[in-house]
N, C-alpha and C positions, 0 to 999 in steps of 0.2 A: 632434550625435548622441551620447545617452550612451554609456557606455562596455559597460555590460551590469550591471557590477556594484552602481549603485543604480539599476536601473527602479523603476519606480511602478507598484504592484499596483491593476489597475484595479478600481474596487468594481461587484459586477454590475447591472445594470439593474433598475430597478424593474418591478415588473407592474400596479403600482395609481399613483394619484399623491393625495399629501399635499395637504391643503391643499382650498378651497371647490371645491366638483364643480360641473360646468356644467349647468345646468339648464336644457333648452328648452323643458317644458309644466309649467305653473302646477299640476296636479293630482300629489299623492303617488302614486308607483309608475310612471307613463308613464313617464318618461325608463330605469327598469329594464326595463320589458316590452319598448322597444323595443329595448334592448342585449341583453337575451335572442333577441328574434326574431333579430335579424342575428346574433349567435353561432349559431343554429340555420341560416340561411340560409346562412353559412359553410360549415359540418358538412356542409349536406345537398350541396350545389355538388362539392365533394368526391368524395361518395359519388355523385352525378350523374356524374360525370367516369370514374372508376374502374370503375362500371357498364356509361359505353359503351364505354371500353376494352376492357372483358374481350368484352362483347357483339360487338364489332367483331371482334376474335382469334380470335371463338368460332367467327365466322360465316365468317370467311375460310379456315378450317381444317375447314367442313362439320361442327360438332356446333350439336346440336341442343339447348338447355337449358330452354325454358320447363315441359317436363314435369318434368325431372330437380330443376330447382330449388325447385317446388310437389311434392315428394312425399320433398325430402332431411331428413334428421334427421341433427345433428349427435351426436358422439362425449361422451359425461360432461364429458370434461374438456375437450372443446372448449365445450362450454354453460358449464363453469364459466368458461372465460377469458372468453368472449365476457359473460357477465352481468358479472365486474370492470370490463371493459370501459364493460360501459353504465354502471352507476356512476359511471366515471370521467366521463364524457359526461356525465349528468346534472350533475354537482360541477363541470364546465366550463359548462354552461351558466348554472345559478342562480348562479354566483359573484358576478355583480352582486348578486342580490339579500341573499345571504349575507353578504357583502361590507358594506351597508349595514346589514344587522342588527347585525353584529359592531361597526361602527364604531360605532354607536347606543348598546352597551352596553361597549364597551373605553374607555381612558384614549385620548385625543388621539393620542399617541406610538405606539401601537399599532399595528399593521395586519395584518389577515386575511392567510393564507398563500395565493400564488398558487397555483392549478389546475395538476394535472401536465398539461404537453402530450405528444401522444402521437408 
């Protein structure tokens, strides 16, 4: 067991990986559209889950929301956070193909910066 005074600085994980990509359909772009869909499929599972929570919460405490919810209008600066938001989302999900662009036109050694997670 060391001592404490030389650990070894772990170096962080990669988010991409170096080196030939696996490729399961013979046509340009399938193998991204479908790493997109399941990033999307992900996202939305999520947002599926979290929805029936709150719906579940809603309903056991007697409020009522499907009118509240079709008729609410967010705050400026809530629209504003929430569009950063989607951005961010969107930049998580094209990253594949972003990703393949960048390497297409960077040096070898190079690699695209990973997507912030939220």
């Amino acid at each position: 067991m060391p001592d404490g005074s030389q650990e070894k600085e772990i170096p962080p994980l990669r988010y991409s990986v170096k080196g030939k990509r696996m490729r399961f359909f013979d046509a340009q772009g399938v193998d991204e559209l479908v790493s997109i869909c399941m990033g999307l499929a992900q996202e939305m599972w999520v947002i599926k889950e979290r929805q029936a929570a709150l719906e579940a919460i809603a309903a056991e405490k007697g409020v009522v929301l499907p009118d509240d919810v079709e008729n609410y209008e967010f705050a400026a600066e809530t629209r504003a956070a929430l569009d950063t938001e989607k951005l961010a989302f969107i930049d998580r999900i094209f990253f594949t193909l972003r990703e393949e662009a960048e390497s297409l036109a960077a040096e070898p050694e190079d690699e695209p910066p990973p997507p912030a997670m939220p």
